[in-house]
Steps between C-alpha positions, in 0.01 A plus 500: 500500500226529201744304270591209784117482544411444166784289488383246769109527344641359191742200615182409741262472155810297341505272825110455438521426181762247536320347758202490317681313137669308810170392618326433175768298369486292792136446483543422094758266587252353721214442312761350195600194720153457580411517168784235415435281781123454387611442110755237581256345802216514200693370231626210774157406556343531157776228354474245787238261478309659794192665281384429163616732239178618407456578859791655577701664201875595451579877452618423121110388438356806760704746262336367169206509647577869637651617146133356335274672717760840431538417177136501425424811717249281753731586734558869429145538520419351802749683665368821402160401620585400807734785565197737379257305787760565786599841437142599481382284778829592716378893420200481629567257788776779599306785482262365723729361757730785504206746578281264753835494674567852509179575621420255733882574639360851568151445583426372812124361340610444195731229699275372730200424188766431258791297622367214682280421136847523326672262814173273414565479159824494458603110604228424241675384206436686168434184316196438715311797296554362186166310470315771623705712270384296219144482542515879539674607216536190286805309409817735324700769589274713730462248764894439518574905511263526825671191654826630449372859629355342801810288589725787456292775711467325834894493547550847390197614720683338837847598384402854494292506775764354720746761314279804572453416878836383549641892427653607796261746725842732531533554144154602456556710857792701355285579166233606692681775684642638213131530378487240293156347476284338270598428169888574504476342808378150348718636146817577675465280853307189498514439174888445451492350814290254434622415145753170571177289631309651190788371259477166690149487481505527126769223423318274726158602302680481174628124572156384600370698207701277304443186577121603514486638171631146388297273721196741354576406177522148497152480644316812329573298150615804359591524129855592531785526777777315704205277705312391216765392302667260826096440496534349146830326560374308783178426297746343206746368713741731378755464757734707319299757456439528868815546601567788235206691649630426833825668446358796302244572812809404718778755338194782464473500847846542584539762231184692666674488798857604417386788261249635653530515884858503577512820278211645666651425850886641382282827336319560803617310872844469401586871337299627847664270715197318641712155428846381423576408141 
């Protein structure tokens, strides 16, 4: 019986993980015709006579352009910085969303003083702040880490919130009459429970984090980073240049995504069976 068991637990993890290459070479496969239907559609449109070439480049000219600002390590650079802004800012905003939801999901007044500021503020877009941000703490780097930290918190905060409340009353029921109360309670209950709308809430934080930690810099005139440099394309009509920023931002993104939160989610919901793979 032990050795039919063990058996069927091991074909079951080589049916997941078959699914799983299954499903990720789908979704590859996916995201490769895309990526070939927008290079030919580009290409199309870049040698008719629709734009001007200075206006709209071909992908032979974006790639010099690409290999010169690699070459010269702008681009290396202003990747770093901008990577260094988000992960900060994305910290931060976290933190503080993660634990305003968590209390506020358990605290009755914590809810009712906290949540309807945080529904208030959260349709007002991050980019707003930035002039305040400014004149508070000048132009450069500071101002774009607290935008991105602000943009990220407020859908982390709700995420969790609606995670924490959203834990079913029997679950917490059956722990409490097996004594368990307080911490392990929150540790061992509500906390798992709760953890798929806390994942969410992060990747939705993290992609507004993003594109706020961009928009951030192409106003805050920083010295280096991803903004200021399509900042100082635009300024020189470099076209080209534009573009190659573009797709770096572009193929960060989706490398953010992809390495980051689908192995959370298969190291966490997945292997506990919160979701299918």
């Amino acid at each position: 019986m032990k050795v039919s068991s063990r058996y069927g637990m091991h074909a079951e993890r080589g049916s997941n993980s078959r699914a799983a290459a299954g499903a990720a070479w789908r979704s590859s496969r996916g995201m490769l015709i895309a990526a070939v239907l927008i290079v030919v559609a580009w290409e199309l449109v870049a040698r008719s006579s629709l734009f001007n070439d200075l206006l709209f480049p071909n992908i032979e000219t974006t790639a010099e352009a690409f290999w010169d600002l690699t070459s010269s390590g702008v681009m290396v650079s202003d990747t770093v910085a901008t990577l260094g802004r988000l992960i900060l800012g994305f910290i931060i905003g976290a933190s503080i969303g993660v634990l305003l939801g968590l209390v506020t999901g358990r605290l009755s007044v914590a809810e009712e003083m906290l949540i309807p500021l945080v529904l208030l503020l959260l349709p007002l877009p991050a980019l707003a702040l930035m002039p305040l941000l400014t004149i508070w703490f000048g132009v450069g780097g500071t101002a774009t880490v607290i935008l991105v930290a602000f943009s990220s918190a407020l859908p982390v905060a709700v995420n969790t919130w609606g995670g924490v409340k959203g834990v079913k009353p029997l679950l917490i029921q059956a722990a409490e009459s097996m004594r368990v109360r307080g911490r392990p309670l929150f540790r061992k209950v509500i906390l798992p429970a709760s953890l798929p709308s806390v994942i969410t809430g992060l990747r939705i934080g993290l992609s507004t984090a993003w594109r706020a930690v961009i928009a951030g810099e192409l106003i805050s005139a920083a010295s280096s980073g991803l903004g200021i440099r399509l900042f100082s394309a635009r300024e020189f009509l470099r076209t080209d240049r534009v573009f190659a920023v573009m797709i770096v931002i572009a193929v960060i993104g989706l490398l953010v995504e992809r390495t980051v939160f689908i192995r959370i989610e298969r190291a966490t919901l997945v292997r506990w069976g919160m979701v299918s793979d």
